[in-house]
N, C-alpha and C positions, 0 to 999 in steps of 0.2 A: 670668739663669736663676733668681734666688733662693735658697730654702734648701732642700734634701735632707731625708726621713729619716736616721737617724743610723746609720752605717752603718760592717762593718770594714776590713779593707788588702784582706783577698780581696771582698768585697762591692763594695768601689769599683771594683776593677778586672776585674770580670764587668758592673757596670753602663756602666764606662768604655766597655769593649773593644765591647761589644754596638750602644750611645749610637754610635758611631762609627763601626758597620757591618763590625767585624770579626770575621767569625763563626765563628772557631776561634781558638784561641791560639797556632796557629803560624803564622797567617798577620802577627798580631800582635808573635811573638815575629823572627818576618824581618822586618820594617818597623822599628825599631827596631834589629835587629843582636844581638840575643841569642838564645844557646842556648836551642833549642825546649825540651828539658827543662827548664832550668834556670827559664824562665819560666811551665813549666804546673805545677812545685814550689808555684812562690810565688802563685800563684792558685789553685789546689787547698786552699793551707792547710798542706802539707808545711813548707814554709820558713816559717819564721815570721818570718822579717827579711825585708828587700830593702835591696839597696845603693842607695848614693847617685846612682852611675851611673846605675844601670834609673829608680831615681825620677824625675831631671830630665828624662831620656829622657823617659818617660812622660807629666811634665806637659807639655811643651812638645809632645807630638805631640796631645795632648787639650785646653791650653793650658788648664790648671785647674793652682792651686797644691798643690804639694808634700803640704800640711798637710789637704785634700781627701781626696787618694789617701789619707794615713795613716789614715786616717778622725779625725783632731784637727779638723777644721771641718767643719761641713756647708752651708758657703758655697762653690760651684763657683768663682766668679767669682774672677779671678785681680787683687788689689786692692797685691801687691805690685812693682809695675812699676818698674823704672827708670826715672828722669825720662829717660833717651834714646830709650827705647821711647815715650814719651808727647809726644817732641819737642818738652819744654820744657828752657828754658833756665837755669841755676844758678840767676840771680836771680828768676826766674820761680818757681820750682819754693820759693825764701828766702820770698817777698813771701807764697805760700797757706800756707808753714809757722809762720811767723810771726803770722798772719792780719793784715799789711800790708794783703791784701785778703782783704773778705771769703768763706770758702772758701763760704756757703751761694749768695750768689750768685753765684759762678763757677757753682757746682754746677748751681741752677736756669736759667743761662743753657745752659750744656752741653745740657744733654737736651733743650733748646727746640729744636724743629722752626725755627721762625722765623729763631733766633737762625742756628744751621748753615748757612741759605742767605746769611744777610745775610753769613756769614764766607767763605762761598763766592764771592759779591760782590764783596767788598774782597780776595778772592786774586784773580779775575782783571782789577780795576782795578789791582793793583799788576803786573801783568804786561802790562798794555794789551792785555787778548785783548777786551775790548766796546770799548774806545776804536779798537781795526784794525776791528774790524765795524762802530762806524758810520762812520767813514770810509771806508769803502769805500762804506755805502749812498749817504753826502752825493756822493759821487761819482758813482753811479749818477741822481741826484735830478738832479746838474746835467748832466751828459749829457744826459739827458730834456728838460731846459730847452733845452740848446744845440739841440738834434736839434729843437724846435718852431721853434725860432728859425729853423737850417737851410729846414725847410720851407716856414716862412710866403716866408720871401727868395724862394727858388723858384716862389714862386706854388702849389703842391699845397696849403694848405691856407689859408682866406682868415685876413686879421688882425683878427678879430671879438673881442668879449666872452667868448667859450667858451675861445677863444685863452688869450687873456690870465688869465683861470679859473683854469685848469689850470696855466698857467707858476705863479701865485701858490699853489694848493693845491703844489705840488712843492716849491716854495722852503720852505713853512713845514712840511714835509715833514722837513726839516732837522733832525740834533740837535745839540747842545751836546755835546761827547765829554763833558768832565769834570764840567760842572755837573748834566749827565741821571745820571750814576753815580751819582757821591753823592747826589744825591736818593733814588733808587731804594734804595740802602744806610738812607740815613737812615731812609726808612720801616721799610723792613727792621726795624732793630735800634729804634724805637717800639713796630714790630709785638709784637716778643718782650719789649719790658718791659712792655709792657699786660699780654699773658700771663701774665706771672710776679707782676705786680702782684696781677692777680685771684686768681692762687691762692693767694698767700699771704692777702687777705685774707681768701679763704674759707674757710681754715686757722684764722684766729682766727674767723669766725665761726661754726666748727663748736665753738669752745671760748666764745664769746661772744654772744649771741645775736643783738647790736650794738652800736655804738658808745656810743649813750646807756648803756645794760645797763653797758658797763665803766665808762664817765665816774661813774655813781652810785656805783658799786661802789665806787671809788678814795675818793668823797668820805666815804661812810659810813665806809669802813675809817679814813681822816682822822679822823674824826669821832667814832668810838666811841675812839680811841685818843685823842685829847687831851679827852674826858669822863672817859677811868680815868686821865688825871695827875692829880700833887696840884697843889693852887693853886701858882700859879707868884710869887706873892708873899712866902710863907714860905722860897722854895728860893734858893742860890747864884745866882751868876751861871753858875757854870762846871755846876750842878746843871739851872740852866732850861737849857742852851745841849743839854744830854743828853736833856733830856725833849724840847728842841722837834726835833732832828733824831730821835729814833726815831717822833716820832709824822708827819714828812714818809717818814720812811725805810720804815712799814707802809705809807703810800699808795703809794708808788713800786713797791712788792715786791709788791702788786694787780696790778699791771699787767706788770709784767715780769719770766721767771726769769733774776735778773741771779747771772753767778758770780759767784767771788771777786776775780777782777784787773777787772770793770768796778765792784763793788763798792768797793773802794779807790782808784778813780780817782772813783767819787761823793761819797764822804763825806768830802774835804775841802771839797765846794763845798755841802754840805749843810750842814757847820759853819759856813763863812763867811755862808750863808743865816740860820743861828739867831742868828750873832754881831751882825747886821746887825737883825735884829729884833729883840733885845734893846737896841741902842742907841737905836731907833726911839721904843722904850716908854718908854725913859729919861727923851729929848725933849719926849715928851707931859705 
């Protein structure tokens, strides 16, 4: 639904009540189980609280958060769920809080069209509702073979080339239950990371114009930052090892907004990177 004007407790719930096709507040205030006065108070404006009761009430019959109706968000969308309302599981629910995995691709998997069907796939192969369907039709295929065969015996149909045709088109007619599934799956879930692939790179290239655009980009920002060091002959060891990771560390920050915990997970291999070419120079 997105985001609302910003709006108050009685605003929300004349937009609510209306939104939902209840065109009086008593019709409202019975659907729910509260006193008809008591409910056209606090929509009116008269009451200026509402209990917590009417609240929950309320959001669960509109399925908009609490914080909505109060008028505190002007986000309908109800984003604080129970992980049992969303049917995942503790460690499932640990792995995206954590970001074990990552939440943006779960995210961009979720709303993919693509991705939905292929999970729809893999619910009815693990229930064997396409593996009884084609078993049934291979069934049906050899029937058909046995039934030509019946016939040609009998004489009603002679045992020609057409014969034998058709017996072969039936046979290769045939599916694989498990190997045709997963294929079918496989494409599937190809189909939806191609999808997600392209958007995301169209994401950067609405910010990049392209790939070479960034590659320069990175190497100048390189490039002007270890032109404003000082000579790295006059300096420490422990003094060069400073200068040469912030002048890799402005290329890196061209290219990507890294926080602070991937940032602390770089810059020891960024040190070891300077330490290493430091001894390299030594060598020479």
């Amino acid at each position: 639904m997105g985001e609302y004007l910003p709006g108050s407790l009685q605003d929300r719930l004349v937009e609510l009540r209306e939104a939902n096709g209840y065109n009086s507040q008593y019709k409202l205030a019975e659907k729910i189980g509260v006193d008809r006065s008591t409910y056209s108070r606090i929509e009116n404006g008269d009451t200026k609280t509402i209990s917590s009761d009417i609240l929950i009430k309320l959001s669960k019959l509109f399925h908009v958060p609490t914080d909505y109706i109060l008028g505190l968000s002007d986000t309908p969308e109800n984003t604080g769920y129970d992980i049992k309302e969303l049917g995942l599981s503790v460690e499932a629910a640990k792995n995206l809080y954590s970001k074990k995995v990552d939440p943006r691709v779960i995210n961009e998997l979720l709303i993919n069209d693509k991705f939905a069907t292929a999970v729809r796939m893999i619910s009815m192969y693990f229930t064997n509702s396409v593996a009884k369907l084609i078993q049934s039709q291979n069934a049906l295929l050899d029937n058909s073979v046995s039934l030509l065969d019946g016939l040609v015996k009998d004489g009603k149909v002679p045992k020609d080339r057409d014969i034998a045709e058709t017996k072969r088109m039936l046979r290769a007619a045939k599916l694989p239950q498990d190997s045709y599934e997963i294929d079918r799956i496989q494409k599937q879930l190809a189909a939806s990371v191609r999808d997600i692939k392209k958007k995301l790179v169209s994401e950067v290239s609405a910010e990049y114009e392209n790939p070479k655009k960034l590659e320069y980009e990175v190497m100048e920002k390189v490039k002007e930052e270890a032109f404003a060091a000082p000579s790295l002959k006059d300096l420490t060891d422990e003094e060069k090892v400073s200068v040469i990771k912030n002048t890799i560390m402005q290329g890196i920050l061209v290219y990507a907004d890294l926080n602070e915990d991937k940032l602390a997970l770089i810059d020891p291999l960024v040190e070891q990177i300077a330490l290493l070419l430091i001894e390299l120079w030594k060598e020479r």
